[in-house]
RODO-2510 file (C-alpha; in nm, 4 decimals, decimal comma):
residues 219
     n   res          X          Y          Z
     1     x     0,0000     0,0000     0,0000
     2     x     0,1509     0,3552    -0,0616
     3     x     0,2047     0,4391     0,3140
     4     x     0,4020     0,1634     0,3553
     5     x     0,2888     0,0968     0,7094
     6     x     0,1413    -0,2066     0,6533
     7     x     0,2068    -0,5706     0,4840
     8     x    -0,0169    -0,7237     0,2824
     9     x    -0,0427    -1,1126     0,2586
    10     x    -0,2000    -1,1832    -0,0664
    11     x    -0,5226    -1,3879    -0,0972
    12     x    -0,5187    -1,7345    -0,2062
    13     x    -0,6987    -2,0394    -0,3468
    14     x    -0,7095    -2,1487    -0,0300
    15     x    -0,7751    -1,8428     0,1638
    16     x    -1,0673    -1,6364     0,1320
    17     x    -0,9233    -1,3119     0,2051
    18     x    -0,6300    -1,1173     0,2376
    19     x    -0,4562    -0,9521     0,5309
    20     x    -0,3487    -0,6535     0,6271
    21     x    -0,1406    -0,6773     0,9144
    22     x    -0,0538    -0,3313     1,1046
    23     x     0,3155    -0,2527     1,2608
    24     x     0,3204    -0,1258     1,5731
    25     x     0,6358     0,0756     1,5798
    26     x     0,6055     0,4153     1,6631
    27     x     0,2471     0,3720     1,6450
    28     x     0,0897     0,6529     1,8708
    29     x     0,4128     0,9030     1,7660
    30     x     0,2030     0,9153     1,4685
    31     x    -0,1596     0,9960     1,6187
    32     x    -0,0257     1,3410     1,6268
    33     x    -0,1784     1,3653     1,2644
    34     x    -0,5168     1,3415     1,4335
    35     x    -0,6712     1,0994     1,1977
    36     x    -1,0596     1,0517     1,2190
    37     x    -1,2510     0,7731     1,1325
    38     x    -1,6322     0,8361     0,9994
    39     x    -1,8848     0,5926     1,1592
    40     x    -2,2262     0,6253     1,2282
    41     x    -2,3131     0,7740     1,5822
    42     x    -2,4976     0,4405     1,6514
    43     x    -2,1872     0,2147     1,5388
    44     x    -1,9564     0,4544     1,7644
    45     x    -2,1720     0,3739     2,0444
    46     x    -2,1170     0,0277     1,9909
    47     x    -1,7775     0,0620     1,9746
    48     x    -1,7284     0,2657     2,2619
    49     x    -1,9456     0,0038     2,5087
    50     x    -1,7352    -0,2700     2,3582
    51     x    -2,0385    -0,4167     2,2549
    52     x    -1,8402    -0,4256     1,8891
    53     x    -1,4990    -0,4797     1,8315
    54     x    -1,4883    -0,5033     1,4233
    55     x    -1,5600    -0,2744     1,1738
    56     x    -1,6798    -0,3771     0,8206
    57     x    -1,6263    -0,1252     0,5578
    58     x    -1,6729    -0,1268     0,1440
    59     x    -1,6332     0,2294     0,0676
    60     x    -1,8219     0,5946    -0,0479
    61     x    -1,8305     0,8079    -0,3307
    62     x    -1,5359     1,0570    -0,2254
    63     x    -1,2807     0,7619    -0,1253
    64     x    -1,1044     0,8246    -0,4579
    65     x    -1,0158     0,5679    -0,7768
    66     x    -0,8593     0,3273    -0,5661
    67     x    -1,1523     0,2732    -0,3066
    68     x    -1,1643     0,2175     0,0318
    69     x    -0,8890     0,0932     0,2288
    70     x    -0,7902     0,0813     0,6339
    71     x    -0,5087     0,3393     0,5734
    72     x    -0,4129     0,4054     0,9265
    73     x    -0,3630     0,1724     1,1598
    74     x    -0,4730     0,4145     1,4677
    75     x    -0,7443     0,7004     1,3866
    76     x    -0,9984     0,8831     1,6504
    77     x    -1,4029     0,7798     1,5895
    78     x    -1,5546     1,0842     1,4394
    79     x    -1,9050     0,9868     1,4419
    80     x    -2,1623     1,0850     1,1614
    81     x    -2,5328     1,1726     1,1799
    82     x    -2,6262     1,0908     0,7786
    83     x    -2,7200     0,7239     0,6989
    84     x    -2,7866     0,6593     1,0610
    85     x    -3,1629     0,4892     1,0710
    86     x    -3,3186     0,2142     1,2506
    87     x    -3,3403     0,0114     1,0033
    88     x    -2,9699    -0,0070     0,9194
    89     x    -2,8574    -0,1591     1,2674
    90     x    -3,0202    -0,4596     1,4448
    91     x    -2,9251    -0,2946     1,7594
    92     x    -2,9128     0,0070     1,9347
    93     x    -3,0621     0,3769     2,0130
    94     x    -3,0735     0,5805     1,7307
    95     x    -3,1511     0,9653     1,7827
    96     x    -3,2648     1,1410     1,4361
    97     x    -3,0385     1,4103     1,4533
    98     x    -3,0316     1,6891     1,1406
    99     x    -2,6581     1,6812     0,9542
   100     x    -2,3941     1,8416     1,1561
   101     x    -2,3297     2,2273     1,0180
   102     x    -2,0327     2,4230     1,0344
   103     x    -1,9501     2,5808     1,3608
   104     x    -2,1319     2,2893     1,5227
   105     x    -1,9705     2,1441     1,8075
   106     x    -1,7486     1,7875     1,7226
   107     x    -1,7390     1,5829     2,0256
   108     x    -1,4305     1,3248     2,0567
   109     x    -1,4407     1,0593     2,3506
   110     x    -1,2574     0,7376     2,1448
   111     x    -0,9842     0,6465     1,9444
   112     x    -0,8943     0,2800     1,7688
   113     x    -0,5991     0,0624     1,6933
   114     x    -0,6675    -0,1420     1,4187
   115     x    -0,4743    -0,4853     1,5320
   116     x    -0,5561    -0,6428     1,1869
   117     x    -0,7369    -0,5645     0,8601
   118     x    -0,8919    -0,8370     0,6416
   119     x    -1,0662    -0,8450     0,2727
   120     x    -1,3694    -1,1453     0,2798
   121     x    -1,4427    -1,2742    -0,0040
   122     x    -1,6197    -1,5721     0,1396
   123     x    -1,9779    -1,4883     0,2397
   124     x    -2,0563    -1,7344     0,5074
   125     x    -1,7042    -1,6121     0,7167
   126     x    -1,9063    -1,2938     0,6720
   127     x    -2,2144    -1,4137     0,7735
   128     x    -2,0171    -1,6051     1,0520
   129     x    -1,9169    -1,2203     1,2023
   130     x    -2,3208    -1,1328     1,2803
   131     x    -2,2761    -1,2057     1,6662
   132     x    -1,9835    -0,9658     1,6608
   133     x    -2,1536    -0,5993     1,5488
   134     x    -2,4785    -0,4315     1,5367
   135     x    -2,5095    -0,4045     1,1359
   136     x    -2,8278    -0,4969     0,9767
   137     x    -2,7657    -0,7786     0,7694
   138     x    -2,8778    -0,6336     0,4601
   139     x    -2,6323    -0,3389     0,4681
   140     x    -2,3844    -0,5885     0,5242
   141     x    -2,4688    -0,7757     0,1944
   142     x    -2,5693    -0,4472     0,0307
   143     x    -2,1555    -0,3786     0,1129
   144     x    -2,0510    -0,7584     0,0087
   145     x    -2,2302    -0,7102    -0,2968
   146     x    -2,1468    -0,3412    -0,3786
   147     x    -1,9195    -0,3368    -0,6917
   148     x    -1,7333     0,0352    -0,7629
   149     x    -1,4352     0,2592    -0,7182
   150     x    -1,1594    -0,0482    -0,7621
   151     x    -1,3960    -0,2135    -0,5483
   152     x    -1,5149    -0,5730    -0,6951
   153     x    -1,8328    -0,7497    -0,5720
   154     x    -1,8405    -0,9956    -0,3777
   155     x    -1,5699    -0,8602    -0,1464
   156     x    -1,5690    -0,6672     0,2027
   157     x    -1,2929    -0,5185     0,4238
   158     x    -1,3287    -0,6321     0,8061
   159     x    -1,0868    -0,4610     1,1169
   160     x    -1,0473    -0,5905     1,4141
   161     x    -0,9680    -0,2538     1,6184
   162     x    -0,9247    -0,1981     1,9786
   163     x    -1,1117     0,1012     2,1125
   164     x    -0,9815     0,3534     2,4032
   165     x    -1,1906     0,5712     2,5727
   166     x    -1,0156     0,9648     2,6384
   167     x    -1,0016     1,0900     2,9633
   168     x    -1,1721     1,4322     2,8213
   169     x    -1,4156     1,4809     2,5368
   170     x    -1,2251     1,6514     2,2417
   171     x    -1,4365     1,9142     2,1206
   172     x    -1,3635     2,1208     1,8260
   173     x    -1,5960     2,3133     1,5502
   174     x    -1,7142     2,1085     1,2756
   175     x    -1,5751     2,2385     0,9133
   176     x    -1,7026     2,1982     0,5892
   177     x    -1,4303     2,0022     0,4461
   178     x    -1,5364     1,7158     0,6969
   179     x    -1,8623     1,6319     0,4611
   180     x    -1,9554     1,4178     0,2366
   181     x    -1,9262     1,0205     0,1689
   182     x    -1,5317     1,0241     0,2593
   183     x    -1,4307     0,7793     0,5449
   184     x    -1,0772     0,9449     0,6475
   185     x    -1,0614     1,2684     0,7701
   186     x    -0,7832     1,4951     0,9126
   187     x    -0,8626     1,6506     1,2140
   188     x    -0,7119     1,9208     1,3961
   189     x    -0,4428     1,8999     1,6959
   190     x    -0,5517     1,6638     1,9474
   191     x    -0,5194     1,7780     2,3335
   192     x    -0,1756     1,7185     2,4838
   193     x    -0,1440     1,3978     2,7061
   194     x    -0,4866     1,2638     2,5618
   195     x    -0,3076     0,8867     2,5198
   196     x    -0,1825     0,9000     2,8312
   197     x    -0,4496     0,8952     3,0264
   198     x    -0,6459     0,7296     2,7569
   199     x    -0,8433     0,3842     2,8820
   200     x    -0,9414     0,0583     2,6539
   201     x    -1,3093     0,0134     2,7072
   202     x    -1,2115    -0,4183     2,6843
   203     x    -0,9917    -0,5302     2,9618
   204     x    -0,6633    -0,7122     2,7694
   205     x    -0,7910    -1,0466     2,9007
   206     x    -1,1326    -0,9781     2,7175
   207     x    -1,0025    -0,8815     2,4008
   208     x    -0,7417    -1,1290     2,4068
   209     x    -1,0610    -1,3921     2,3957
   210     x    -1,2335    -1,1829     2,1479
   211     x    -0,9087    -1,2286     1,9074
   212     x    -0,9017    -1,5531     1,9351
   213     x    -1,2494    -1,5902     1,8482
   214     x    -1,2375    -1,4056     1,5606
   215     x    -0,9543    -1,5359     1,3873
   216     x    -1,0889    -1,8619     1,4448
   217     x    -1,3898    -1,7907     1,2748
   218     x    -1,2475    -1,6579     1,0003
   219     x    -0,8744    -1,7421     0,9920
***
């Protein structure tokens, strides 16, 4: 990949996917490019509760030619208030909330470390990871199925991220250029000392388990 900050270890006959595993060397020195991740409110939620660990991903209309990808390997949850309806989660409270505007206040409260990244290409491991988020299960074949931007059918990119909750809220105005159906977003400064005292919202011995099940599952 062009950042370099990952390996890739190419699909196979044999394997239904391909894997993008993350280096952890002077991972957080590089959080100080404040990298957001957009997810719906609801799917933050989850996230943040540790209710869900994974995040499954195709791609939107502004990710460029190449299409989605998990291009950072840490990033903080920026959550979204577009898309977000009942009947695109199985689970969860969803507030109708109008689109944010600019000036609008962003609030911050998690960040994610993507341990692994994985392209399925095998429906039933998909279907396999239901237990494991809150996603309807048609949005998740609407994504499987989706064909577009160097994106084939028949494909979707699942993380495996763990999630830290900040000490403080991070609040900054919301800008214009943080619109539209882009996943990645560049974010201002984040508050000094915000890893620090930063706190995962899994225990290690939970996650640890939760790893284990996954990959099992799925390879």
């Amino acid at each position: 990949m062009p950042d370099g900050r990952y390996s890739k270890r190419l699909s196979t006959d044999s394997a239904p996917f391909g894997t993008w595993h993350f280096s952890r060397t002077n991972l957080f020195s590089r959080m100080s490019e404040a990298v957001g991740f957009k997810e719906w409110q609801v799917v933050c939620d989850a996230l943040a509760s540790g209710r869900q660990s994974i995040i499954l991903r195709k791609g939107g209309i502004h990710e460029g030619r190449q299409g989605f990808s998990f291009a950072h390997e840490s990033f903080f949850l920026f959550p979204t208030r577009f898309h977000a309806q009942n009947d695109q989660v199985k689970e969860g409270h969803v507030e109708p909330l109008p689109e944010w505007q600019p000036g609008d206040p962003i609030r911050i409260t998690h960040f994610a470390e993507a341990i692994w990244a994985k392209t399925l290409t095998d429906r039933s491991a998909v279907e396999t990871l239901a237990p494991y988020h809150i996603y309807a299960d048609q949005v998740v074949t609407d994504r499987f199925d989706w064909e577009g931007k160097g994106m084939s059918s028949g494909s979707i990119h699942v993380a495996l991220v763990r999630v830290s909750r900040l000490d403080q809220p991070w609040e900054f105005p919301y800008e214009p250029k943080f619109g539209g159906c882009r996943s990645w977003l560049n974010l201002p400064p984040p508050p000094a000392g915000w890893r620090e005292a930063a706190t995962p919202v899994l225990a290690d011995g939970a996650f640890t388990e939760l790893q284990e099940k996954l990959e099992h599952l799925i390879g």
